[in-house]
C-alpha positions in Angstrom: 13.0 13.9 113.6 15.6 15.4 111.2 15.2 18.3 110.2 16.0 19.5 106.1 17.2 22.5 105.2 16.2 23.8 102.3 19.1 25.9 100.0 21.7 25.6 102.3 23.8 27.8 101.6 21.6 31.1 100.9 20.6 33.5 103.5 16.8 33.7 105.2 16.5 30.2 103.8 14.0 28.1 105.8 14.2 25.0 108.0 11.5 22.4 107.0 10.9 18.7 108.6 10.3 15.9 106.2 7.1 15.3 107.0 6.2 19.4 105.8 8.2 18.5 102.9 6.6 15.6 101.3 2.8 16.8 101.0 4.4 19.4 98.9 5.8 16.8 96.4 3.1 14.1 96.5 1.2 13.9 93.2 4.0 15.7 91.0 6.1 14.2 88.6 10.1 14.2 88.9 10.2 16.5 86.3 7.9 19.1 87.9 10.0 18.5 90.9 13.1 19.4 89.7 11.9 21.9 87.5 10.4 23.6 90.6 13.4 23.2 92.7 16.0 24.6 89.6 13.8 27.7 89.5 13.6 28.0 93.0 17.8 28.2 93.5 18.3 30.1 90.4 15.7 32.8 92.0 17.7 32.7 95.3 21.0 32.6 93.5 19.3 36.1 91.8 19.8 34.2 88.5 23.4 33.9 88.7 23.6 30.3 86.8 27.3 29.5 88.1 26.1 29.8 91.6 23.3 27.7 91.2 24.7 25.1 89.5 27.3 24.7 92.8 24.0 24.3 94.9 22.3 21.6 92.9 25.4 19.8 92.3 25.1 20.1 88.8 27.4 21.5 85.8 27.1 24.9 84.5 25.8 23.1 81.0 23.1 20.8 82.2 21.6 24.2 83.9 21.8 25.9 81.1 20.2 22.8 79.3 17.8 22.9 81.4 17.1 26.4 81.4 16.7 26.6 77.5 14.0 23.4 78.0 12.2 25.6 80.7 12.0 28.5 78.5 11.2 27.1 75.7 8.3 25.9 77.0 7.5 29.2 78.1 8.2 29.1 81.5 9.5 32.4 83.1 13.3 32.1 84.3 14.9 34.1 87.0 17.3 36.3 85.4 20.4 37.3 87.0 20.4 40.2 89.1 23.5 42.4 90.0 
């Protein structure tokens, strides 16, 4: 069985098996997927945007693109912590 790790690169994070990992996702959209998971690195990146970006493999703009969609909505971003 292989095993996923889940934001690699930040300490404490937590080892989970696929078949732990997929209950979790089952009956959510992409969209509320990725939200949950750009929320999720930002808050373990304490907010810092550059950081997070290098985890998800995205560019500093689509974050912040998608950050300004999140919080428009009115969902609560992490906010970047020194």
């Amino acid at each position: 069985m292989t095993t996923v790790h889940v934001a690699a690169s930040e300490p404490g994070a937590q080892f989970l098996a696929p078949n732990q990992i997929v209950p979790l996702l089952i009956g959510a959209t992409v969209d509320e997927v990725e939200r949950e998971l750009v929320l999720q690195t930002l808050a373990r990146c304490d907010g810092n945007r550059t950081r997070a970006s290098r985890v998800l493999g995205l560019s500093v703009r689509t974050l912040r693109n998608k950050i300004k969609l999140y919080a428009a909505s009115g969902i609560e971003v992490p906010a970047y912590q020194d």
